[in-house]
Residue frames relative to the residue before (quaternion, step in Angstrom):
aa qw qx qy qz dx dy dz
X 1.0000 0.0000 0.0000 0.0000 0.00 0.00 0.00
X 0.5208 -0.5645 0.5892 0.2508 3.48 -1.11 0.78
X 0.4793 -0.6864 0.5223 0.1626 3.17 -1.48 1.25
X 0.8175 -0.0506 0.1289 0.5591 3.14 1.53 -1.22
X 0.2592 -0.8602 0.3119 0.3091 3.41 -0.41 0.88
X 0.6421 0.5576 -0.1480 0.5048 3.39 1.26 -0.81
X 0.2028 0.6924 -0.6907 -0.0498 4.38 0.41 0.28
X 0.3399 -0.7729 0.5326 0.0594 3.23 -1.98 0.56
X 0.0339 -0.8817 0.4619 0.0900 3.62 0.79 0.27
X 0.2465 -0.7635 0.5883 -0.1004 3.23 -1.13 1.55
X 0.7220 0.2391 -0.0693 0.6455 3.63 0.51 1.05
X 0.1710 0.7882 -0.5909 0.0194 4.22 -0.29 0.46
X 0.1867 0.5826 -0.7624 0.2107 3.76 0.35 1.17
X 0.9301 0.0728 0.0265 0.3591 3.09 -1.54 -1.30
X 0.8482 0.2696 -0.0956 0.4457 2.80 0.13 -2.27
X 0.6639 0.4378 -0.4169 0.4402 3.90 0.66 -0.41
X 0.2562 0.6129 -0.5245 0.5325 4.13 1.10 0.10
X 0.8399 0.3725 -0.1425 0.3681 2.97 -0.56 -2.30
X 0.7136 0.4633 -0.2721 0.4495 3.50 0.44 -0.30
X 0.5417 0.4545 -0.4179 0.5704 3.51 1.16 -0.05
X 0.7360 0.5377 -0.3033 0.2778 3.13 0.40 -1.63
X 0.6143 0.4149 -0.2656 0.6164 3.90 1.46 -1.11
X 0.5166 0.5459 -0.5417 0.3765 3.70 0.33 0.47
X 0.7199 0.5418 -0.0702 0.4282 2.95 1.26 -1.61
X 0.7293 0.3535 -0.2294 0.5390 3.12 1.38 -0.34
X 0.6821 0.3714 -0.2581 0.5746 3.74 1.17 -0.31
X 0.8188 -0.0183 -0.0201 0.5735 4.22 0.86 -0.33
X 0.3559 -0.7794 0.5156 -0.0114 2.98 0.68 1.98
X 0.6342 0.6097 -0.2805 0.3839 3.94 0.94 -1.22
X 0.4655 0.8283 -0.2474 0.1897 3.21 1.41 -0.87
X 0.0818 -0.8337 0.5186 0.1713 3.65 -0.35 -0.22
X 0.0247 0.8420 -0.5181 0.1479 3.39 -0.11 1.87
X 0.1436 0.6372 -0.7517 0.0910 3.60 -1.38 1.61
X 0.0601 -0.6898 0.7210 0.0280 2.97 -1.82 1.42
X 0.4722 -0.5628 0.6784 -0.0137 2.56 -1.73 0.52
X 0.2354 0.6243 -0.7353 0.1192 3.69 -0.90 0.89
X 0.6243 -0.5770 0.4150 0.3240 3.57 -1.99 0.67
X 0.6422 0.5552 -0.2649 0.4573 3.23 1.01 -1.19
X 0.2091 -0.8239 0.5191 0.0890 3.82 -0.70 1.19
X 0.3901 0.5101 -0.5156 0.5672 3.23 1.40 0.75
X 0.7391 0.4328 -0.3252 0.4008 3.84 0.30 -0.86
X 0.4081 0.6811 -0.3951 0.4620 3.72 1.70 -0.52
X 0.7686 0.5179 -0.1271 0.3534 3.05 0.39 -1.44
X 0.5933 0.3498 -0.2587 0.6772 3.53 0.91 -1.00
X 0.5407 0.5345 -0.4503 0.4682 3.84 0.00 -0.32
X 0.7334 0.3332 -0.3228 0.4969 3.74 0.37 -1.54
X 0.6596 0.5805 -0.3151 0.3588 3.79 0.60 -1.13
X 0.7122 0.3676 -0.2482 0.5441 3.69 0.89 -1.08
X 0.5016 -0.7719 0.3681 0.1308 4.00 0.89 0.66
X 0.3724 0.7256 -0.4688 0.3391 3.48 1.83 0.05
X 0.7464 0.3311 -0.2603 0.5153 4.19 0.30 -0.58
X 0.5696 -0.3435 0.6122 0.4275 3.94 -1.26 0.26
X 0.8616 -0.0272 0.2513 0.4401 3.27 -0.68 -1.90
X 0.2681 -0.7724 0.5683 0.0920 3.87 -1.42 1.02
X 0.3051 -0.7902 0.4999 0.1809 3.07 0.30 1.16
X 0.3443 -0.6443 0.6135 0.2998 3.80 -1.43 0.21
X 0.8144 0.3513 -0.0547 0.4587 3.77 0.92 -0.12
X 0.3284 -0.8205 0.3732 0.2822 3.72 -0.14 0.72
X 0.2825 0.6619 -0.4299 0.5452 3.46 2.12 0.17
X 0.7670 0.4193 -0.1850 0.4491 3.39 0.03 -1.73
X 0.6165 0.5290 -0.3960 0.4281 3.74 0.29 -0.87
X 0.7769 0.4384 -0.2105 0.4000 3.82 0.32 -0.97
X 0.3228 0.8124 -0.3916 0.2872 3.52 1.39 -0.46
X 0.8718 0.1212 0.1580 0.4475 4.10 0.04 0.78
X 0.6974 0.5026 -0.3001 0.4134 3.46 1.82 -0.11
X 0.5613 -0.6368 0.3891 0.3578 3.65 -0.76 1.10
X 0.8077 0.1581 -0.0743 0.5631 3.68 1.37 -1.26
X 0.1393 0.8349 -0.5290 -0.0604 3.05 -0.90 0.24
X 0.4311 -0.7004 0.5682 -0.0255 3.38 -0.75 2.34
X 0.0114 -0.6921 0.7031 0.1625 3.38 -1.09 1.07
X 0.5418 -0.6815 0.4918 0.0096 3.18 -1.08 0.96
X 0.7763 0.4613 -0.2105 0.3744 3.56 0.97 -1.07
X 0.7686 -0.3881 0.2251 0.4561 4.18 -0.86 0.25
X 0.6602 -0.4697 0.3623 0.4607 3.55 -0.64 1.11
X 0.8742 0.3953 -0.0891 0.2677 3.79 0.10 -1.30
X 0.4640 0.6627 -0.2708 0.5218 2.66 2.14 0.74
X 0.5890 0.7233 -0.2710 0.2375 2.82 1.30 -1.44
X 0.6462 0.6020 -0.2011 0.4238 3.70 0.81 -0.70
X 0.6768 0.4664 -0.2070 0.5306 3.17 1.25 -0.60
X 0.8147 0.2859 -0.1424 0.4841 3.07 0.98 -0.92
X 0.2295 0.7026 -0.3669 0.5648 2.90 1.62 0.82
X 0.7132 0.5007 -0.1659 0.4616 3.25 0.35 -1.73
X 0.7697 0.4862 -0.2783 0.3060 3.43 0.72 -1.20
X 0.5438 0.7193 -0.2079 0.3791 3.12 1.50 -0.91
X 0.6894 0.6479 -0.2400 0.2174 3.10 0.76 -1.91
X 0.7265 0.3853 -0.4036 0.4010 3.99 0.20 -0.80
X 0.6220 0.5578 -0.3115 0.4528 4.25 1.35 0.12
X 0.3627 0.8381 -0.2996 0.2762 2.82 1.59 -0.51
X 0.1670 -0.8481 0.4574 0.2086 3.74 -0.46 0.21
X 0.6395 -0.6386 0.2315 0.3600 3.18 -0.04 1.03
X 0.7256 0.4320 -0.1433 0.5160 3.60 1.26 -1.25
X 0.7268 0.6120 -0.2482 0.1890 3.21 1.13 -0.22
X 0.4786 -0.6418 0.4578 0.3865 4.00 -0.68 1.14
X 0.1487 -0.5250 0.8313 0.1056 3.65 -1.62 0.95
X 0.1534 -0.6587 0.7328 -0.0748 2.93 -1.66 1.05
X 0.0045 0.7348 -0.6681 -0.1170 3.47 -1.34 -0.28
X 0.4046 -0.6388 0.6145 0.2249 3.77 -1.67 0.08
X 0.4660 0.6970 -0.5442 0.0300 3.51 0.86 -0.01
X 0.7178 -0.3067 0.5132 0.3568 3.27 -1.76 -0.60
X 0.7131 0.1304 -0.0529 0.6868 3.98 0.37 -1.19
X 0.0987 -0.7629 0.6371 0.0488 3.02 -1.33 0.60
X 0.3566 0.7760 -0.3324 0.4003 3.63 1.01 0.75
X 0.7641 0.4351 0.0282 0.4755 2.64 1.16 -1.58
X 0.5791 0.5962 -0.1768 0.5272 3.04 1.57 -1.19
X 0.3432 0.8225 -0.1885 0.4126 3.13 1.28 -1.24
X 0.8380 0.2748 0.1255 0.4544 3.30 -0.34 -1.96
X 0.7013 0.3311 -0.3641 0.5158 3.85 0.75 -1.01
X 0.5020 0.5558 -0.4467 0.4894 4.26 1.18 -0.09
X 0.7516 0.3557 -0.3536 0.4284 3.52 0.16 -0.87
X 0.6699 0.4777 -0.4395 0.3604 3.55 0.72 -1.13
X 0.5972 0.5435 -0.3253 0.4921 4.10 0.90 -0.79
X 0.8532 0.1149 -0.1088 0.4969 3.52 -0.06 -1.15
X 0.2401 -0.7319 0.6199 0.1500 4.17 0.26 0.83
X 0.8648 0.2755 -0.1612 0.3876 3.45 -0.29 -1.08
X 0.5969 0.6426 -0.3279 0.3509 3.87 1.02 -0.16
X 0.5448 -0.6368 0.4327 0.3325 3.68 -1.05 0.63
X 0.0888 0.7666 -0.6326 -0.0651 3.71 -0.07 0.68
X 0.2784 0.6981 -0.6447 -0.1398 2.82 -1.95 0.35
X 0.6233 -0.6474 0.3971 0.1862 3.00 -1.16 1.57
X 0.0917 0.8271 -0.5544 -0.0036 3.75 -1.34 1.03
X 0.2013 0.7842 -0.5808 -0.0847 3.18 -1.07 -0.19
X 0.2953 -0.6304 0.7134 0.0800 3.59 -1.33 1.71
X 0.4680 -0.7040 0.5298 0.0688 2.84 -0.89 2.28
X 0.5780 0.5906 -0.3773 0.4180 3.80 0.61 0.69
X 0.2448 0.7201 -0.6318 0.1494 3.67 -1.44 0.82
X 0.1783 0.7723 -0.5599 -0.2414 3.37 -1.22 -0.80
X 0.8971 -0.3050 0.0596 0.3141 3.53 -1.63 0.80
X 0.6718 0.5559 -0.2780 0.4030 3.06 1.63 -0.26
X 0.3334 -0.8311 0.4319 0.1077 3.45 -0.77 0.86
X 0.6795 0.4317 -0.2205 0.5507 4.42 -0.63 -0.03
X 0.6604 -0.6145 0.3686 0.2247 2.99 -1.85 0.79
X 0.6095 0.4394 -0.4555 0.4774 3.51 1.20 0.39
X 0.5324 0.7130 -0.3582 0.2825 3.56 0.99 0.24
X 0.5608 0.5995 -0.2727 0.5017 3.14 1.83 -0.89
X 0.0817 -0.6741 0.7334 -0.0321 2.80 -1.93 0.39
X 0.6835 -0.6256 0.2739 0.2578 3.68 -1.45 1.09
X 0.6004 0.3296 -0.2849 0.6706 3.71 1.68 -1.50
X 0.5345 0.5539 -0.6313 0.0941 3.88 -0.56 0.51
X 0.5271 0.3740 -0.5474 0.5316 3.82 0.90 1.21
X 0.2622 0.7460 -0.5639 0.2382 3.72 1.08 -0.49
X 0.9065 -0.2213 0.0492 0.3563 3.95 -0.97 0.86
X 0.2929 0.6114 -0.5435 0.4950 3.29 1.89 0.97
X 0.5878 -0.4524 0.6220 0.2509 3.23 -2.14 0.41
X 0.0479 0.7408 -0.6632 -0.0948 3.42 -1.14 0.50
X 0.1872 -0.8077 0.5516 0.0915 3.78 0.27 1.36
X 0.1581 -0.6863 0.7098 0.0101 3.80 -1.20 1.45
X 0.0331 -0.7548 0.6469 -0.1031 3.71 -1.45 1.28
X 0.1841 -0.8307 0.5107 -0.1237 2.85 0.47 1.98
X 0.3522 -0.6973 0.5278 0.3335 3.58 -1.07 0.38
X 0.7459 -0.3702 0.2825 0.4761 3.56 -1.45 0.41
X 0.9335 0.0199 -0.2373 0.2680 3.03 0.20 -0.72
X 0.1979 -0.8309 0.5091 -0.1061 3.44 1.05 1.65
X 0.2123 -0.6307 0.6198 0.4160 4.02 -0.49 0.24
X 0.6540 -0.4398 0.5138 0.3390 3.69 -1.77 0.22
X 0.7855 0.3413 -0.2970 0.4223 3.30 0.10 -1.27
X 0.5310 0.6458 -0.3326 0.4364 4.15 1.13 0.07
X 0.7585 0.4218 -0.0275 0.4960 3.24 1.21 -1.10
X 0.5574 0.3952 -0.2986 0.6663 3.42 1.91 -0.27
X 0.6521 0.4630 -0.4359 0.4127 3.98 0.93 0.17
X 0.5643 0.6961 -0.3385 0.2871 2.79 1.15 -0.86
X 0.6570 0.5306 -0.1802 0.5044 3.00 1.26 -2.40
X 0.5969 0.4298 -0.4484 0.5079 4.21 0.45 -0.70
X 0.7859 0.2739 -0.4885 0.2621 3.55 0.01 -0.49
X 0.7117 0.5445 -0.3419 0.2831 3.31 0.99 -0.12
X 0.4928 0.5819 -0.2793 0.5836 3.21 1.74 -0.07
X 0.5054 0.6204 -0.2761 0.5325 3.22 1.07 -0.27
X 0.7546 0.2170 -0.1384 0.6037 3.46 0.81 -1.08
X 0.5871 -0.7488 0.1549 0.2656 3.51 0.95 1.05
X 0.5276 0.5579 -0.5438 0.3387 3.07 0.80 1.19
X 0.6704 -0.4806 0.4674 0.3179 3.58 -1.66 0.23
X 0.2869 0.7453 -0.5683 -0.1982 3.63 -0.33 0.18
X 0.5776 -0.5067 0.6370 0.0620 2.64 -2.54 -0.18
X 0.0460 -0.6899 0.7165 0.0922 3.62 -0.76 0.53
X 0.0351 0.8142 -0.5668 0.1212 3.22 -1.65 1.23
X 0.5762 -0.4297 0.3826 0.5804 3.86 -0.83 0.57
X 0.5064 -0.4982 0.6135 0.3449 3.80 -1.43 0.07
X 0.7324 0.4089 -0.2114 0.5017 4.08 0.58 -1.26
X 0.6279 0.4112 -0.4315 0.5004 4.14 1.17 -0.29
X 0.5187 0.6458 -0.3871 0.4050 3.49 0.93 -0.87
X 0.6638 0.4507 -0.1516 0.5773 3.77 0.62 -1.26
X 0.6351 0.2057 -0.4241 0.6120 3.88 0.37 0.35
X 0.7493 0.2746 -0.4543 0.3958 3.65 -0.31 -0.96
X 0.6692 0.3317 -0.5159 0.4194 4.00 0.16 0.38
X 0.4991 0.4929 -0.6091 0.3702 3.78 0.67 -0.12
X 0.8392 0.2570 -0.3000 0.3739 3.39 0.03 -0.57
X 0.6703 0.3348 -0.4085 0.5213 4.04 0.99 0.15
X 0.7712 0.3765 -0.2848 0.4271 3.72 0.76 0.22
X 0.6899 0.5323 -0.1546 0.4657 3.21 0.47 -2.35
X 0.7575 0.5331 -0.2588 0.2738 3.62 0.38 -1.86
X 0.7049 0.5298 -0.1448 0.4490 3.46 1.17 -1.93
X 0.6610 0.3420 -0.3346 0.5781 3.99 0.95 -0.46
X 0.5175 0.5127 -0.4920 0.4768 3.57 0.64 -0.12
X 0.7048 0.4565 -0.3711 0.3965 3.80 0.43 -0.80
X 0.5292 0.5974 -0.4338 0.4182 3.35 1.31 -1.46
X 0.9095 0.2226 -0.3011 0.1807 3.08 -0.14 -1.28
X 0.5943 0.3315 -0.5908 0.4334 3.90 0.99 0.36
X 0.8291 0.1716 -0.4854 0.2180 3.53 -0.46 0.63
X 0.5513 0.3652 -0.6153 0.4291 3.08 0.36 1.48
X 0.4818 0.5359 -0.4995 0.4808 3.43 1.56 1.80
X 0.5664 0.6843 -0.2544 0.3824 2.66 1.75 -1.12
X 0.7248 0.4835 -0.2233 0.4371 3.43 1.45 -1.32
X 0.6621 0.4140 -0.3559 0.5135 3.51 1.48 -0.19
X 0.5641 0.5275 -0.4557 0.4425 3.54 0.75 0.48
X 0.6487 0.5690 -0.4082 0.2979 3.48 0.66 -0.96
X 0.4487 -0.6497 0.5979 0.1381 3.80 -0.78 1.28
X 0.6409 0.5656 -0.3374 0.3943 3.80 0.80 -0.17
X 0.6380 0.5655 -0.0030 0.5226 3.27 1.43 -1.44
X 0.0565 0.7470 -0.5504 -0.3686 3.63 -0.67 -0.18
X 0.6280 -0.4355 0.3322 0.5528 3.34 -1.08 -0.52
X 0.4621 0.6422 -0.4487 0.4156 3.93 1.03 -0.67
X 0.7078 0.5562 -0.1813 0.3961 3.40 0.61 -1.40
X 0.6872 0.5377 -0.2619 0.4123 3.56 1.07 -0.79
X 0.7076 0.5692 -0.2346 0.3468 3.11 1.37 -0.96
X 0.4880 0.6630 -0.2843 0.4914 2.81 1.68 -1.94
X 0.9123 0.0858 -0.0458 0.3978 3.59 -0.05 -1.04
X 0.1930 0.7350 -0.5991 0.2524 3.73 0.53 1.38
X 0.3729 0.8171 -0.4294 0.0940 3.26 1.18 -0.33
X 0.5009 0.6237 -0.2244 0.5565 3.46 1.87 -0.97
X 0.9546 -0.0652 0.1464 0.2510 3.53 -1.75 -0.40
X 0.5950 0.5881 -0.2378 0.4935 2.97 1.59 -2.25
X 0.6326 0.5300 -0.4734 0.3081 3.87 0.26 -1.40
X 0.8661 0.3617 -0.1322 0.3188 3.55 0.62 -1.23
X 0.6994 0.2783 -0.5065 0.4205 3.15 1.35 1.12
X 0.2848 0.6310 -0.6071 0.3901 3.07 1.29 0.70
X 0.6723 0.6005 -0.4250 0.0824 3.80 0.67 -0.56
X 0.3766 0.7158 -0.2400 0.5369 2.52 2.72 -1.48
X 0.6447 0.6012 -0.3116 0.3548 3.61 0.47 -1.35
X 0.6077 0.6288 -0.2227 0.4310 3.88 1.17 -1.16
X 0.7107 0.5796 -0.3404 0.2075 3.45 0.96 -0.67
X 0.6252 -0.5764 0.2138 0.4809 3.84 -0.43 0.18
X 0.8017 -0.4610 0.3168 0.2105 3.36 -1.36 1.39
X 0.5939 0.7422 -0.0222 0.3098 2.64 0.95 -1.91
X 0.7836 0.4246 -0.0225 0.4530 2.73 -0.42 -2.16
X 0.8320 0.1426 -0.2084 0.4939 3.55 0.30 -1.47
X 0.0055 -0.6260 0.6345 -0.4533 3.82 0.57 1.05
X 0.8780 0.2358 -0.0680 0.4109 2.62 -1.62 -1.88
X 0.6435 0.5034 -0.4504 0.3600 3.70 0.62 -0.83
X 0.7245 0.4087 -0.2619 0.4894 3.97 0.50 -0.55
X 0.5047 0.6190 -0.3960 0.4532 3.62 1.23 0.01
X 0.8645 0.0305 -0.0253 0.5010 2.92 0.65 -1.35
X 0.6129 0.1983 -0.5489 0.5327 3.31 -0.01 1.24
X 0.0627 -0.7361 0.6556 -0.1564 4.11 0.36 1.40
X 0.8074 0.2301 -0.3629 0.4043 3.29 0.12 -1.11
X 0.6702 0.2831 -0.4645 0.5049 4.17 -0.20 0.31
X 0.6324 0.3810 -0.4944 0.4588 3.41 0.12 -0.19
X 0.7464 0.3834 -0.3194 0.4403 3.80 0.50 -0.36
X 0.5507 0.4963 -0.4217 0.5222 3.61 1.40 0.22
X 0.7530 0.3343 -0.3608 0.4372 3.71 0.86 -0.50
X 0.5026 0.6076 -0.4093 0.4590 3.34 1.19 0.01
X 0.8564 0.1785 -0.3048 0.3766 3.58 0.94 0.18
X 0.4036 0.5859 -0.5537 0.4328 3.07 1.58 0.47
X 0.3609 0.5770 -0.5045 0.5312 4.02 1.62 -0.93
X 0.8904 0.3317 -0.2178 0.2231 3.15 -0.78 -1.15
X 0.5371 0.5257 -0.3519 0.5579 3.59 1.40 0.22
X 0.6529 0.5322 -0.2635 0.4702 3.63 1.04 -0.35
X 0.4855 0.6499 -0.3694 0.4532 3.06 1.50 -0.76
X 0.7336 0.5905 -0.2110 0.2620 2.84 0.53 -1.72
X 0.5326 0.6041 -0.3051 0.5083 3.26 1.27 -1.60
X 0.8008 0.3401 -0.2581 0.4201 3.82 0.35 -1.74
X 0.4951 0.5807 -0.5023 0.4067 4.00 1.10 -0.11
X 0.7410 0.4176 -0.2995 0.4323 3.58 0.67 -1.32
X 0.6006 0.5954 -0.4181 0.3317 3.86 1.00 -0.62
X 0.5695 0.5524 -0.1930 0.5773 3.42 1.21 -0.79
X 0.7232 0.4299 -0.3313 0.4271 3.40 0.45 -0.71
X 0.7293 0.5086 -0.1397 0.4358 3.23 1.27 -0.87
X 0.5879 -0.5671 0.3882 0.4267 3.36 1.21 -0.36
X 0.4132 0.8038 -0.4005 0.1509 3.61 1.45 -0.94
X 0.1400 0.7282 -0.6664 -0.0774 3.92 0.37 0.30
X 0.6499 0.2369 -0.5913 0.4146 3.66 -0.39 -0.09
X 0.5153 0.5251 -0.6170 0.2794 3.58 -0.40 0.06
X 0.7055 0.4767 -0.3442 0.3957 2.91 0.54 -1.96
X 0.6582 0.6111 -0.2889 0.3316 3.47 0.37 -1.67
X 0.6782 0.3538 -0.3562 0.5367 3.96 0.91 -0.82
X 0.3658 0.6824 -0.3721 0.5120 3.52 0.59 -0.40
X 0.9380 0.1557 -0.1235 0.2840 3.25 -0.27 -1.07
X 0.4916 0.4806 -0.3982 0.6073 3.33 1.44 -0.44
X 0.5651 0.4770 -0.4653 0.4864 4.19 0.26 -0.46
X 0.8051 0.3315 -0.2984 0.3910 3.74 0.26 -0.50
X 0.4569 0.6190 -0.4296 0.4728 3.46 1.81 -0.27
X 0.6130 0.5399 -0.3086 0.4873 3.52 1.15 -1.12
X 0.7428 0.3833 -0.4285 0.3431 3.54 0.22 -0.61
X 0.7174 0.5653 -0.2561 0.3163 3.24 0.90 -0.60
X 0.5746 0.6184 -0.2290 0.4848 3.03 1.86 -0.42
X 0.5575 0.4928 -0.3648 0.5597 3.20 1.78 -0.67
X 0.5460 0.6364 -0.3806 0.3899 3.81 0.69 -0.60
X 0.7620 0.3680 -0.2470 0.4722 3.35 0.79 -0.93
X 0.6029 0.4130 -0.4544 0.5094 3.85 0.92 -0.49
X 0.4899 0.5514 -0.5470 0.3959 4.08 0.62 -0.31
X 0.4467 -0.7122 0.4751 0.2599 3.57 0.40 -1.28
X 0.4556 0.7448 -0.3396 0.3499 2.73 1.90 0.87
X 0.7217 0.0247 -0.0825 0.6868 3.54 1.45 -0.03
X 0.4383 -0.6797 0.5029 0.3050 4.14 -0.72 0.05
X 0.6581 -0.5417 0.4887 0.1862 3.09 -1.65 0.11
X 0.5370 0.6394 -0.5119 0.2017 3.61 1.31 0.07
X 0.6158 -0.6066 0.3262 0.3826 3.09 -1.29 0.52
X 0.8983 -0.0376 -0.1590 0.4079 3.48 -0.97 0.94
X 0.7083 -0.5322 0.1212 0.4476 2.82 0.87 1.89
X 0.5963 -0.5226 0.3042 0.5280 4.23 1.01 1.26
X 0.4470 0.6574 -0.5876 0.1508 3.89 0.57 -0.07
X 0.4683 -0.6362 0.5217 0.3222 3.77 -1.25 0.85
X 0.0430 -0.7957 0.5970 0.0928 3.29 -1.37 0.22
């Protein structure tokens, strides 16, 4: 049985694409209209054939749907929240894909008062951005972590979780405020570094930029990818989850210290435990099934 007949997509870059596209490919039966602001992304949306119908309006787009996924940067959500609300259908689940869900959280309830909300987010993406970027397996054996409030109904939160398991991912249910630490420091924390030191490397007056590229072959290459992701998106993401993303940013930044002075000092066993503990974590990463073992990350040569 179908969780829902009617999905609504709020936002068609990556993840709301990729979410049509694994509707379409996992409950053909579905009924799918999005809705995005940009009328250039409408358009490629209607042309690339991934939604039924493209609404012109996020009022109009929701008309009659059981779910409705906003799709668009964390620090949007409220607004387009707001816009949405007087079409709303009374019975219907609001969802979202953000990154923080605290925050989200709060700008959903304060817009829609009287609506079923429940906060998500499929722990899955990559650097690429727009509606030609998506694809159907991009929840395929990812987590998709749901942070329902207390007083979420059951039978809302068990549709939710089928449709997303449906679209092949594993989920999770979690506190809204634990969620928002355990990604500052597996999400929020690590693209924050990418991007200052693939600034750091375009600032340095010693270095050119030719020189970086020519030789990224090493470490740099792969956080310039983290580094690639949209502006945007991770914006609003550090805005509004500041306060864990600024706690792991200084426990990070105490460790540094610890690994600045170990080096200074000569400390090889430090360094040396140190590293073989993080070989271990990553090895555990790969027997979970969260990334593989090919050599240099599957890249062809």
């Amino acid at each position: 049985m179908l969780p829902f007949a009617r999905v609504s997509i709020i936002g068609l870059g990556l993840i709301g694409s990729s979410v049509a596209r694994a509707v379409k490919a996992n409950m053909p039966e579905v009924r799918i209209t999005g809705f995005d602001a940009d009328p250039e992304v409408r358009d490629r949306a209607h042309d690339l054939g991934f939604c039924d119908d493209v609404a012109d309006t996020a009022g109009t787009a929701v008309i009659d749907a059981g779910l409705v996924i906003l799709c668009v940067p964390v620090g949007a959500m409220g607004l387009v929240a707001e816009q949405m609300a007087a079409d709303l259908p009374a019975d219907a689940i609001v969802s979202d894909v953000g990154s923080c869900k605290q925050s989200v959280a709060e700008a959903l309830a304060a817009a829609l008062p009287e609506a079923t909300i429940i906060p998500a987010h499929p722990v899955a993406g990559t650097e690429k951005s727009g509606p030609d970027a998506g694809f159907a397996t991009l929840f395929k054996g990812r987590w998709c972590i749901l942070t329902p409030p207390t007083n979420a109904p059951e039978a809302a939160v068990a549709a939710l979780s089928t449709f997303w398991q449906r679209l092949g991912a594993d989920v999770e249910i979690m506190d809204a405020r634990h969620h928002d630490l355990v990604l500052a420091i597996t999400s929020h924390l690590p693209h924050l570094i990418a991007y200052t030191i693939v600034g750091t490397a375009d600032d340095l007056g010693e270095v050119t930029q030719s020189e970086v590229i020519k030789y990224s072959a090493g470490g740099f290459r792969d956080f310039t990818r983290i580094a690639a992701s949209d502006p945007v998106m991770w914006r609003d993401v550090f805005l509004n989850n500041k306060e864990a993303v600024l706690e792991m940013l200084q426990r990070f930044s105490e460790d540094l210290t610890a690994l600045q002075r170990a080096i200074r000092y000569g400390k090889g066993d430090d360094l040396e435990a140190l590293f073989a503990r993080t070989r271990d974590i990553r090895r555990s990463i790969v027997e979970q099934g969260q990334d593989d073992d090919a050599p240099d990350f599957g890249r062809k040569h």
